[in-house]
N, C-alpha and C positions, 0 to 999 in steps of 0.2 A: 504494500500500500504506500503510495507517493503523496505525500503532504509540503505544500509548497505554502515558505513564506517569505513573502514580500512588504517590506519595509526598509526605512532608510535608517532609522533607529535602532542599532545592536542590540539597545539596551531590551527596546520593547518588542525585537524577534526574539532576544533569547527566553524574556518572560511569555512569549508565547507560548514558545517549547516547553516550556517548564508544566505549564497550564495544560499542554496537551499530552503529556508525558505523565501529571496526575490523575487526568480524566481516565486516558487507555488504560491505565493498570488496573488489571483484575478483568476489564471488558475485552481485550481483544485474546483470542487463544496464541497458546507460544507459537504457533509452524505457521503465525500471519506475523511478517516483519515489518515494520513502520522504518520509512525512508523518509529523511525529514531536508528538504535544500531551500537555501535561505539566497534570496535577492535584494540586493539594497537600493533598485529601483525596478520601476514599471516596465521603461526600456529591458533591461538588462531579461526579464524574466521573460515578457514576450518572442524575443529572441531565441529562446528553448521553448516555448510552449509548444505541445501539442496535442488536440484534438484526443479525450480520453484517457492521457496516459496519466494526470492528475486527481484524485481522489479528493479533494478538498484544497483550497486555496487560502490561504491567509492573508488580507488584502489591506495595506494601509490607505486610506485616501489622501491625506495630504504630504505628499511627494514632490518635487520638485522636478519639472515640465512634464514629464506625462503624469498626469495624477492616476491614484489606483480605480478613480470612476470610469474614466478613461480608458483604463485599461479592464476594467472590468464589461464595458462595452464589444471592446473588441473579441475579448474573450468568449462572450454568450453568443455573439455572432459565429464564430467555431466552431464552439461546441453548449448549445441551450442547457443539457444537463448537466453542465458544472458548478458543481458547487462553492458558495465564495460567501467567505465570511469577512464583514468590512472589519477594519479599526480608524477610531477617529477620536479629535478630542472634541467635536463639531457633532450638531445633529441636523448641520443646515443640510446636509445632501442627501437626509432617510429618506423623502421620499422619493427620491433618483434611486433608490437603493432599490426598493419595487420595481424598478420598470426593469432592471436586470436578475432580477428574483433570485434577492440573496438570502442566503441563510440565516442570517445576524448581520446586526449591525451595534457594535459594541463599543461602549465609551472607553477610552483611556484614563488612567492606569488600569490595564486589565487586571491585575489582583484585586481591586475596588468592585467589579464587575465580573466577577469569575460565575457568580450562578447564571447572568445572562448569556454570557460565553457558552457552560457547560450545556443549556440549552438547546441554542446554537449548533453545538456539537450531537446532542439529540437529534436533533431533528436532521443532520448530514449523516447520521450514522444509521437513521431510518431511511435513506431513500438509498442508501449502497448495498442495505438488507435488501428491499424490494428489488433492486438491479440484477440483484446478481442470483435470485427465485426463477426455479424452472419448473416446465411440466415434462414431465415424461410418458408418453405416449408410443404408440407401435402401430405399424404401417404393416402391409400385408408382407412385406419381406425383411425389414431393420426395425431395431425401437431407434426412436429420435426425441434429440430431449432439445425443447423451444424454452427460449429464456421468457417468461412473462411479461416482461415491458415487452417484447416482439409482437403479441399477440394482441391482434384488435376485436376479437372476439369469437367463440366458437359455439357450432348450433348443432341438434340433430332432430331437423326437420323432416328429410325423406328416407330416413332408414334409423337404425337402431346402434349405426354410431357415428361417431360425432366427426365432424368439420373443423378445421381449424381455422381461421381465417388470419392472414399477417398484413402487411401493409402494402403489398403487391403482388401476395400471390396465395393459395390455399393451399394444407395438408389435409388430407385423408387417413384419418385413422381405422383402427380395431379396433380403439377403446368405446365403452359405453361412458353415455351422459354419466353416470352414475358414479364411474372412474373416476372422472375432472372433475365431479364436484369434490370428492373425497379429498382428490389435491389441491385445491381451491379454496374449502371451506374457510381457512385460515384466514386468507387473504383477501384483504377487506376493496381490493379493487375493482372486484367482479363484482357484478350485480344481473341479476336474471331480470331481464326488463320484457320477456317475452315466454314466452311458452317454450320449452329447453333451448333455451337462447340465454348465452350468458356474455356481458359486452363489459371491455377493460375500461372503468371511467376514467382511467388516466390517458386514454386516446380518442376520446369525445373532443370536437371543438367545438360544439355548441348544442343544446339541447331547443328542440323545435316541440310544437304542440304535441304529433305524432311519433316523432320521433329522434334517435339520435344522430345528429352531423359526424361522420367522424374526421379525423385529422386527414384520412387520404382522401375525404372527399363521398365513401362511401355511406347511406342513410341505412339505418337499423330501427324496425321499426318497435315503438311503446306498447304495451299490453293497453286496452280500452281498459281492461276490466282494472288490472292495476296502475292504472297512470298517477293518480296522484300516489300511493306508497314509493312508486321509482324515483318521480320527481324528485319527493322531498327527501328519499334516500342519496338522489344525486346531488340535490343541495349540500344536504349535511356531508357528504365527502368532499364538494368545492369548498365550504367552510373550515374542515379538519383539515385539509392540505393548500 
């Protein structure tokens, strides 16, 4: 796991480390190594970044010509799922902090603010869980295991097992509905808005009267009978997340 910190201040990347170094003990298992590399600007960091290969980003805003906003920009543009946690001694840029949907946004001296931090870290350490959740399922000749952010939803409307559906293209399984639910149940991103039709809310882009918009453009339609239980179950997951 590669955790990047960028700041100009030694002082206040190494008290980051320190923060981050109290948090993971005891949460991460020993055979997962935490790699920690530290940039004392914007510049300097963006010059190594790459799309993915960062698990969490450590991000000072005020820096000196490229600011970490700045660079925070360029970064989402890259890669949308990155996570990035600001520091500042300033709350004039929180709400600039939204529009690149960061994980925190934390005042300095971070030891003064370590619970908002640890937080913070909650809630990055809950979307690398979900990232990295698969299904495993079996095809008439391999089993194939699909990562669950992949998955824009799967149905088993004209036979007795289920469909996978991805973002450009479909699996055919041998599993029963029954299967996927079992591997499913856990995870609170699924939601049966349909008659054994189960749709990833995290790849909706918009929810219509009938039905769900999703991200590649495809519509998925709402149960009459339960539209409003989905609804407000898709509310309360755009509220929780």
């Amino acid at each position: 796991m590669y955790i990047a910190i960028v700041d100009d201040s030694n002082t206040d990347a190494m008290q980051a480390r320190e923060l981050l170094q109290k948090y993971l003990a005891g949460r991460v298992p020993s055979n997962i190594h935490i790699y920690y590399e530290f940039f004392s600007s914007a510049e300097a960091f963006l010059q190594h970044f790459t799309p993915g290969y960062y698990d969490i980003i450590i991000l000072d805003i005020y820096m000196y010509e490229l600011t970490g906003m700045e660079a925070a920009r360029k970064i989402v543009a890259l890669d949308e799922n990155c996570k990035i946690i600001f520091l500042t001694t300033s709350t004039e840029h929180l709400l600039a902090g939204y529009a690149v949907h960061a994980a925190g946004y934390i005042l300095k001296p971070l030891a003064e603010n370590q619970e908002q931090f640890f937080k913070a870290l909650d809630y990055c350490f809950s979307k690398i869980k979900l990232s990295q959740a698969v299904l495993t399922v079996h095809t008439v000749t391999v089993p194939v295991v699909v990562p669950m952010h992949e998955l824009y939803y799967l149905d088993c409307q004209n036979s007795r097992f289920v469909k996978l559906h991805l973002s450009n293209h479909e699996l055919k399984t041998t599993n029963t509905y029954q299967d996927c639910l079992d591997q499913l149940q856990q995870d609170k991103r699924f939601l049966e808005c349909y008659h054994r039709l189960l749709v990833n809310m995290e790849q909706i882009k918009v929810m219509q009267e009938d039905t769900f918009l999703m991200k590649n453009d495809e519509a998925i339609p709402i149960s009459r009978r339960k539209k409003n239980e989905v609804k407000q179950a898709y509310l309360a997951y755009l509220t929780e997340h």
